[in-house]
N, C-alpha and C positions, 0 to 999 in steps of 0.2 A: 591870584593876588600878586601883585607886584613886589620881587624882595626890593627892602627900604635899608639904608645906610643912618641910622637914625629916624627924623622924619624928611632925609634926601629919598628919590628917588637913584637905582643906581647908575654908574656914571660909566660906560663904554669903550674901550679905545682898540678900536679893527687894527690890525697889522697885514701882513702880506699872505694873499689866498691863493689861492690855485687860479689858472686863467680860466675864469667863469666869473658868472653875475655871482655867484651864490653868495658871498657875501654883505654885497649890494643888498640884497633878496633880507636877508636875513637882520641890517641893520635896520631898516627898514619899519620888518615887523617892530623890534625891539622900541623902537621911535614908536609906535602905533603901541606900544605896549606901554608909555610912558615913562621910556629911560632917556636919560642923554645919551648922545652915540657921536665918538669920535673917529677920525679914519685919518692915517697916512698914507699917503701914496708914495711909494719908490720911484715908480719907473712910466715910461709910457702906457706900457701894458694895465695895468693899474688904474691910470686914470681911465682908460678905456672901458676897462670892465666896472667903472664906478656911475657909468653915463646910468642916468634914472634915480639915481639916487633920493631921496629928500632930502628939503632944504633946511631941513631943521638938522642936518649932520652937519657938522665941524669936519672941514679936511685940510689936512697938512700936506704938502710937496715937500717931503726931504730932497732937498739938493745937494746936501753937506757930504762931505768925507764918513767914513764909519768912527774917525775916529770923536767925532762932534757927532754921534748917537747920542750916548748916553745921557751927557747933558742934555738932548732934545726930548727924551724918552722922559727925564727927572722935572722939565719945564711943562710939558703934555699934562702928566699925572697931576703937577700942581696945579697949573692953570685951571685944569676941567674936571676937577676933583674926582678922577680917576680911580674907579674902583676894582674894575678886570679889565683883564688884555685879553683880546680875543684872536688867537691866531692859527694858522695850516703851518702843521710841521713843530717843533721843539728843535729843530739843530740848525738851521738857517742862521748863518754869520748873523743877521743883523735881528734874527727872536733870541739869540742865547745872549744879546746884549740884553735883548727886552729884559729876561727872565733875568738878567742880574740886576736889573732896575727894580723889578716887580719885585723881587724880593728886596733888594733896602728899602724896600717902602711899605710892604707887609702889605700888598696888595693880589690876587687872587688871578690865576690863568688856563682861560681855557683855549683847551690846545683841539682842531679838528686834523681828522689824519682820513686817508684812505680806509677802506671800515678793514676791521680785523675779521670777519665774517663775511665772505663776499658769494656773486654779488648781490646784488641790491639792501647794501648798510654802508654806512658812516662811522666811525669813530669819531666819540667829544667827548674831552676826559677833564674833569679840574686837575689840576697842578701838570699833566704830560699824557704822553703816549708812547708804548714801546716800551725800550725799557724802561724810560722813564712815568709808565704807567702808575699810577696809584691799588691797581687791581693784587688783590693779594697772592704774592708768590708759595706760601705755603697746603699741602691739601690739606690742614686742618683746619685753616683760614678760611680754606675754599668751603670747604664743607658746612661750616658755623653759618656761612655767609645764604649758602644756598638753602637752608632749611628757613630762612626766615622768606625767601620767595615763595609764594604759592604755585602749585601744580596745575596746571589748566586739565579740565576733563576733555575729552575728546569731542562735546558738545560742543565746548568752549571754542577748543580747538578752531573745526570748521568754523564758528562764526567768525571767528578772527580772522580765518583765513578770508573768507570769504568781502571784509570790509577791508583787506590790505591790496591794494592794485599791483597789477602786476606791470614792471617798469620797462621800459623801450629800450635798446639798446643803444648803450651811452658812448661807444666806441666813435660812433660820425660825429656828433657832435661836441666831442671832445680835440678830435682832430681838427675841428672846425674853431674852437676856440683856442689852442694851441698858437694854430695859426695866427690867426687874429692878435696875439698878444705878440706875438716877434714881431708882425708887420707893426704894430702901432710902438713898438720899440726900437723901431728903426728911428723916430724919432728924437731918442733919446741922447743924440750928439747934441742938440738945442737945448731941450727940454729938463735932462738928468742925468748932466755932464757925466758924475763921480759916480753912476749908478754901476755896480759888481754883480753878475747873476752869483744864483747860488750851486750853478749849474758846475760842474768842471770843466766843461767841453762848453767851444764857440759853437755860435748855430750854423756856420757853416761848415765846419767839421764834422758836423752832428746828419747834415744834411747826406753829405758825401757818405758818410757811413750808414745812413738810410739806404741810399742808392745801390751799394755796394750788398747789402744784404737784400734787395729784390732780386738782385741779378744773382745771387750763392742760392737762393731759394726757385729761382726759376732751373736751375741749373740742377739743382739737386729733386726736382721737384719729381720724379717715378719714385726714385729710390726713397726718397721721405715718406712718399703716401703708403708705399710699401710697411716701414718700418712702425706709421702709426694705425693702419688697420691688425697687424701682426701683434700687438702690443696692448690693443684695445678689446681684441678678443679673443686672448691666451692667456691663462690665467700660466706663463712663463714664473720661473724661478728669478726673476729679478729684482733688482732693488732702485728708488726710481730717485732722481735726482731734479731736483725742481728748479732753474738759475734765478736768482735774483738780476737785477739791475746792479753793474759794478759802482754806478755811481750815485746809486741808494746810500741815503744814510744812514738805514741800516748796516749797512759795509762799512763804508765809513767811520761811524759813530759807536755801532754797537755790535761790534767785531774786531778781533786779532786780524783779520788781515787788509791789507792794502787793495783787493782790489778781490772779484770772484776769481778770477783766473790761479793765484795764493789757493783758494780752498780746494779747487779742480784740482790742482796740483796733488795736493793732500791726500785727497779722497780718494784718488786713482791710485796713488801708489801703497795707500792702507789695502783698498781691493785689489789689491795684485799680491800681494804679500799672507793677507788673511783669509780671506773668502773661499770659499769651497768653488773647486774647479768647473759645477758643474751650474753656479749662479752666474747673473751675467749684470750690467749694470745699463739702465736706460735713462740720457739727461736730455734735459727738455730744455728750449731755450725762451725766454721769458716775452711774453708776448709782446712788449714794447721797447724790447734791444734794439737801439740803434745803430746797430752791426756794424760798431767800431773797433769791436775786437768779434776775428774770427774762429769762432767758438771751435767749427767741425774741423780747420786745419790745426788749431790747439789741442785737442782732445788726440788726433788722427797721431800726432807726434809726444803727446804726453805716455799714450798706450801703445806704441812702439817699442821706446824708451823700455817696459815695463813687462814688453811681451805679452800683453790683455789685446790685443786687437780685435780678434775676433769675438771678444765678453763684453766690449763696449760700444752701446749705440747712441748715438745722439738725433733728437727729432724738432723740428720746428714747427709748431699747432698742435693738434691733436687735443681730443679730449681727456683734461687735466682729472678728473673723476673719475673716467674709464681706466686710466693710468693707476690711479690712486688705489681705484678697489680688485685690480688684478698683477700691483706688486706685492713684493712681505717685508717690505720696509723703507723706511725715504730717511735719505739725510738731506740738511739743508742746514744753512748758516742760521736766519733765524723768521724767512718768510711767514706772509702770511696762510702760506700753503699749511702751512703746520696748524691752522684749526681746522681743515678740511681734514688733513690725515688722521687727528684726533676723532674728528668726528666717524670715520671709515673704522678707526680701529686698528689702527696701524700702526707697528713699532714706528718710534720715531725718536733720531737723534741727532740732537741741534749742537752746529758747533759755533754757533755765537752766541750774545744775551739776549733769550726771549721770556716774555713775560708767562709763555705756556713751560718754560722748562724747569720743573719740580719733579720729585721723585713720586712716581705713580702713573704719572702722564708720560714722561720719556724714561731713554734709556741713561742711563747716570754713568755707564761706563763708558770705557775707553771706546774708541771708533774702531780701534782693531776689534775688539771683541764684541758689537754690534754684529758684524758680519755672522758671525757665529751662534750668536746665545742673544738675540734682540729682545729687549724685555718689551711686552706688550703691555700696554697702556689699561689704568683701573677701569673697567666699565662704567662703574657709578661716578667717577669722579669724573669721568670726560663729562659724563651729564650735568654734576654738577657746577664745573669747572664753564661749558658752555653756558651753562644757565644763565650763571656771574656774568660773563662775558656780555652776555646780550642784555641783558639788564643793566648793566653799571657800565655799559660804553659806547653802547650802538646804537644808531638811531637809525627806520627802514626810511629810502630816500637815495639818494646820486648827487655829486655834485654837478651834472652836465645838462641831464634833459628837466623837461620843464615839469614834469609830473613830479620827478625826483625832488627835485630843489624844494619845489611848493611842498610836498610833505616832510621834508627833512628840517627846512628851517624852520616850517611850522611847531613841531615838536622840540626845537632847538631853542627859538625863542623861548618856548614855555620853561623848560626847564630854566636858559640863564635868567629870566626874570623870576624865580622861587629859590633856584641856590641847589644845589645838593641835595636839599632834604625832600626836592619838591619833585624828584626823578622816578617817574613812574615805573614801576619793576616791568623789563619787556620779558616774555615769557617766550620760549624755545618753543617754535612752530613745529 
């Protein structure tokens, strides 16, 4: 059944997605579901991935400065009596205008993120994601929350499993549409004069430093494969360090520091100072670093400095889970690595604001005393805590490939056309 705004049907307004249809995909259904559906487009890229659209969406060309948003965002909601905003991301210069729109006007946002469970999930949250999640920060919260979810038998189980498809590897075709959206914003000296990524880095800087790290991986390339067979099947006294993206918003946004290389800093000189001489530390670099900062000659001179040289290794690939279940502990700013190490059982201490970090699940103390005395995570409440997770924020699906999309928006529609109440509990496979 369709949610109604009285006896309106509700009224849509897309903001800015990831480079994929999946938005397209998704407005779409919503239109076929009997909503209005509005869409802005930014930039070149944008209207590119809007191509197939239906003609029954409304779309806007911002051309304007950011600082003639808000007004535009206040005109949008009136004109087309606007009742969600539907967008990728919560920190994006031109959603945290949204989000101050949508709230003077008491209007409802749902926010899609990369899935906090990966892979193959999605994160879609009402009012945010991250820290800005709505999902309960306490385990008593957690706990209340999980008991009204029901448990699947093992019956149940298989069946489930068995009608969930399993999804193609969304890495080519992400690359592929990546692409595609700078090429079609090359355009955008015509098209979207005033247009700002929300990117830090130019794409041809970003390029160079792509390049740059084929050639440090080629280069490095015995000694690495060395370092992640040795790692993956040594159950070593290490502790395992997962990097984020420096120019994640999570860094950014929901973090004390300025950039990863600030927490590397930190974290090496805490394990050099506390750690038992006989643990060593192993940092992974995040699979889609654009090797603009040189991780292994940073760490090579951080652990000099500190006299750890020989306690610190750093690796690029490797299997993240082989990693995870034969370390005895991860620190991480506030990744999404951190429901993987929940789920493994693994002390874990976060040093920025994650919506997994409550007492029970991580360690609450200091990072010097991690090393030492790592409090290990409640078992039931991981359970629980996952439960919540996957039910109240995930949806199975990809934003890249064509299997992905077709199931995620499908379940995506359904729920933004019922509201909140109308969100099918997903149950832990």
């Amino acid at each position: 059944m369709t949610r109604t705004h009285g006896s309106t049907p509700p009224s849509f307004l897309f903001l800015q997605g990831l480079a994929s249809p999946f938005f397209r995909i998704l407005a779409n259904k919503l239109v076929a579901g009997g909503a209005f559906v509005h869409r802005v487009n930014f930039c070149a890229g944008d209207v590119w991935f809007a191509r197939g659209i239906d003609k029954k969406v409304n779309q806007t060309n911002f051309r304007g400065n950011h600082s003639a948003l808000k007004e535009t965002y206040h005109t949008l909601i009136k004109e087309h009596h606007v009742t969600t905003m539907i967008l990728f991301g919560d920190c994006r210069p031109i959603h945290k205008i949204a989000r101050d729109a949508a709230a003077e006007k008491g209007i409802e946002i749902i926010v899609f993120e990369e899935g906090y469970i990966r892979p193959g999930w999605i994160t879609c949250e009402f009012g945010g994601t991250n820290d800005g999640s709505p999902l309960p920060r306490r385990a008593a919260d957690i706990r209340k929350r999980a008991v009204t979810l029901t448990d699947l038998t093992q019956t149940e189980l298989t069946q489930k499993k068995s009608v969930q498809p399993s999804l193609p590897n969304a890495m080519p075709p992400r690359v592929k549409m990546d692409l595609q959206f700078h090429a079609a914003n090359l355009n955008n000296f015509w098209w979207f004069p005033n247009y700002v990524t929300h990117r830090p880095e130019k794409v041809y800087a970003e390029l160079k430093g792509w390049l740059a790290r084929f050639w440090r991986k080629r280069r490095y390339r015995t000694e690495n494969e060395a370092l992640i067979k040795l790692y993956e099947t040594t159950k070593a006294r290490f502790f395992f360090i997962p990097l984020q993206l420096t120019s994640d918003f999570q860094i950014r946004e929901h973090s004390p520091y300025d950039g990863v290389p600030d927490f590397l800093g930190e974290v090496i000189a805490s394990f050099a100072k506390k750690a038992k001489k006989t643990d060593t530390l192993l940092i992974k670099s995040h699979p889609l670093d654009n090797g603009m900062i040189d991780y292994r000659a940073l760490i090579a001179t951080c652990t000099a400095i500190h006299g750890i040289t020989d306690r610190v290794c750093y690796v690029e690939g490797g299997d993240l889970a082989g990693f995870l279940t034969a370390s005895k502990g991860v620190v991480l700013v506030n990744s999404t690595v951190g429901f993987a190490a929940l789920k493994s059982q693994k002390p874990l201490k976060v040093m920025g604001r994650a919506v997994y970090d409550m007492a029970g699940l991580t360690h609450q103390g200091s990072l010097d005393s991690f090393w030492q005395r790592a409090d290990k995570p409640d078992t039931k409440l991981v359970t629980d805590f996952l439960k919540v997770v996957r039910a109240d924020s995930q949806i199975y699906g990809d934003f890249f490939t064509n299997l992905g999309m077709e199931l995620a928006t499908t379940v995506a529609a359904n729920r933004l056309l019922t509201g909140p109440e109308g969100v099918e509990s997903e149950q832990l496979l």
